[in-house]
C-alpha positions as CSV (number, residue, x, y, z in Angstrom):
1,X,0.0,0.0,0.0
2,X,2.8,2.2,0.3
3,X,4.3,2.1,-2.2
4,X,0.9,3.6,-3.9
5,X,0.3,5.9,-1.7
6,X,4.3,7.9,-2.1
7,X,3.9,8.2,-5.7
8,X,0.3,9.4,-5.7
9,X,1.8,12.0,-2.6
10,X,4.0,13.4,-4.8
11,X,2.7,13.8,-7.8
12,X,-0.4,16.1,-5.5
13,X,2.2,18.1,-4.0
14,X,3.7,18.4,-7.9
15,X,0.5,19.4,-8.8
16,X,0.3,21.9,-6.1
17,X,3.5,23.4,-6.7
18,X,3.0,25.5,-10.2
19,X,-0.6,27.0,-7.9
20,X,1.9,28.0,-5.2
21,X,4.4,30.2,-7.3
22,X,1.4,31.7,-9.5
23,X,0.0,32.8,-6.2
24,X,3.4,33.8,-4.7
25,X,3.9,35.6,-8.1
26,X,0.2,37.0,-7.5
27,X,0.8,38.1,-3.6
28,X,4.4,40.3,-4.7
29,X,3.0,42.0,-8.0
30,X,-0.1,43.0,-5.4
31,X,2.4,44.3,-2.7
32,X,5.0,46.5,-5.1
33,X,2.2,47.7,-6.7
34,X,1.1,48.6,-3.0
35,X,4.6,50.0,-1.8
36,X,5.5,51.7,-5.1
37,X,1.6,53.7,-5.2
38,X,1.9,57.3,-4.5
39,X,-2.0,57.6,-4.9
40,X,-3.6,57.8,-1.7
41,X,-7.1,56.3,-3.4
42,X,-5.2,53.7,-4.7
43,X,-3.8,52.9,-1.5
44,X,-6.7,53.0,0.6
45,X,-8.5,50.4,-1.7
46,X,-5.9,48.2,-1.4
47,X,-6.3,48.3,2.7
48,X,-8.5,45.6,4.0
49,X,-12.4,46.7,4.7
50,X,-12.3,45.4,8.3
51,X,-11.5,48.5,11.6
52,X,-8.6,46.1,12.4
53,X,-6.1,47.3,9.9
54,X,-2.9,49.0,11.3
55,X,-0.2,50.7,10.0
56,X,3.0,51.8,11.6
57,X,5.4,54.0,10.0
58,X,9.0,54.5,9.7
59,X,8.6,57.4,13.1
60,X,6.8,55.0,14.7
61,X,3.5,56.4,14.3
62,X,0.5,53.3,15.0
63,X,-2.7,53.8,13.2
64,X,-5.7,51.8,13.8
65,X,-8.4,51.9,10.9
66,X,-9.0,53.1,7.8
67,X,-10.0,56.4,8.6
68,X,-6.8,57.4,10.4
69,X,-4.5,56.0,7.6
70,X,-6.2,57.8,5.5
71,X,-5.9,61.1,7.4
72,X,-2.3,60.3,7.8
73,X,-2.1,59.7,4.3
74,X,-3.9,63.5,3.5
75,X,-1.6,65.2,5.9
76,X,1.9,64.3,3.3
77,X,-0.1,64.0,0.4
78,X,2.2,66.5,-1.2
79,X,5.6,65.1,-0.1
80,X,4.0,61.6,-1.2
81,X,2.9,63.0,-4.8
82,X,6.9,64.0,-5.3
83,X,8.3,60.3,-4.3
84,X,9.4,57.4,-6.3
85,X,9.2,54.4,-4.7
86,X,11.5,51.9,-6.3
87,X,10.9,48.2,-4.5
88,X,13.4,45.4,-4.3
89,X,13.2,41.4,-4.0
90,X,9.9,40.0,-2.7
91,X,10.1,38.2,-0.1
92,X,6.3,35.8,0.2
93,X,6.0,33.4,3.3
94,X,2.2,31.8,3.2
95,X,0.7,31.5,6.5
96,X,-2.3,29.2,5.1
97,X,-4.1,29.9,2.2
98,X,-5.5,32.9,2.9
99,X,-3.1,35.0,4.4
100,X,0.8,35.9,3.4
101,X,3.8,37.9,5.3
102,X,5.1,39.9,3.0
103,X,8.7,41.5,3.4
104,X,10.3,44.1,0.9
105,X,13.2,46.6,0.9
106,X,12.7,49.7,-0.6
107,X,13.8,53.4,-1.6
108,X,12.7,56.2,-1.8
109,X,13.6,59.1,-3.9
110,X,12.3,62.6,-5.4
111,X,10.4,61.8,-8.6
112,X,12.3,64.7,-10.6
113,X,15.5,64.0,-8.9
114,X,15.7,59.7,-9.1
115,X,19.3,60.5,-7.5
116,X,18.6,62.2,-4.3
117,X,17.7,59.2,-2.4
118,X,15.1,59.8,0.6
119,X,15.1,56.6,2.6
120,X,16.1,53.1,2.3
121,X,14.2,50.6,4.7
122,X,11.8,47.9,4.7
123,X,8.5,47.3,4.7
124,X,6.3,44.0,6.3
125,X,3.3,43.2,5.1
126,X,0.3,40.7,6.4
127,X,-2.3,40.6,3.6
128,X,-5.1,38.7,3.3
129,X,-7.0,36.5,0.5
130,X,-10.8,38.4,0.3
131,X,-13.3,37.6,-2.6
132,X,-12.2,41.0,-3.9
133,X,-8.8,39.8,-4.1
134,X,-5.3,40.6,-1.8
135,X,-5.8,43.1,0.8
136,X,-3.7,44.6,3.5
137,X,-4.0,43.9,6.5
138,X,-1.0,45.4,8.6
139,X,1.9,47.6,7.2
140,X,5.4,48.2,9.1
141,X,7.6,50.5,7.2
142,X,11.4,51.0,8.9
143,X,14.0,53.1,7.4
144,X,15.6,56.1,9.1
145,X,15.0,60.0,9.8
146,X,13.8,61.2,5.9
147,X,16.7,62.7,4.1
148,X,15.3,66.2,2.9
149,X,17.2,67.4,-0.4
């Protein structure tokens, strides 16, 4: 009977494996287009629906809800319309099939000057599998003090 049962165990997790990477694929193409947004609409539609979304930013700021990371968001929407985000390698660990920690490093520079770099840091991301798609559901940016040019 075993000797059934191994082949037949790995040809399912063979068959699982080309699902996994087109939803690993799915999950980072969802989070740099997340990180690298400078539109605040954009953003905020991205944000899970639920009051228990959080962000923290790079000062250490904790926001709880929608509402205030939006406000947040509205308070540097100028300084955030002048940034390039540029993201680096992807990091996707699956934690079940509906949710994913994301981790990314990033930069960020002045859209007219790509040179004068901002901010280098990270970012961690829990997002979530919703009917509507990939939604976030925590965000942790760390990097240090913005350079001003």
């Amino acid at each position: 009977m075993r000797v059934i049962l191994l082949p037949l165990a790995a040809l399912a997790l063979t068959a699982c494996a080309p699902d996994s990477a087109r939803v690993d694929a799915e999950i980072q193409q969802f989070a740099r287009t997340y990180v690298t947004s400078t539109d605040v609409t954009t953003s905020l539609n991205m944000l899970d629906q639920t009051g228990t979304v959080t962000s923290i930013t790079g000062e250490g700021t904790i926001m709880r809800g929608r509402d205030a990371i939006r406000d947040h968001a509205n308070k540097h929407i100028a300084s955030i319309r002048e940034q390039r985000i540029t993201v680096g390698a992807i990091e996707v660990t699956r934690i079940g099939a509906t949710h994913a920690l994301v981790i990314a490093p990033f930069s960020a520079t002045v859209a007219a000057l790509p040179q004068v770099i901002l901010a280098e840091g990270a970012v961690t991301l829990l997002v979530t599998r919703r009917d509507s798609g990939w939604k976030v559901v925590h965000e942790h940016y760390s990097y240090p003090t913005i350079r001003r040019p």
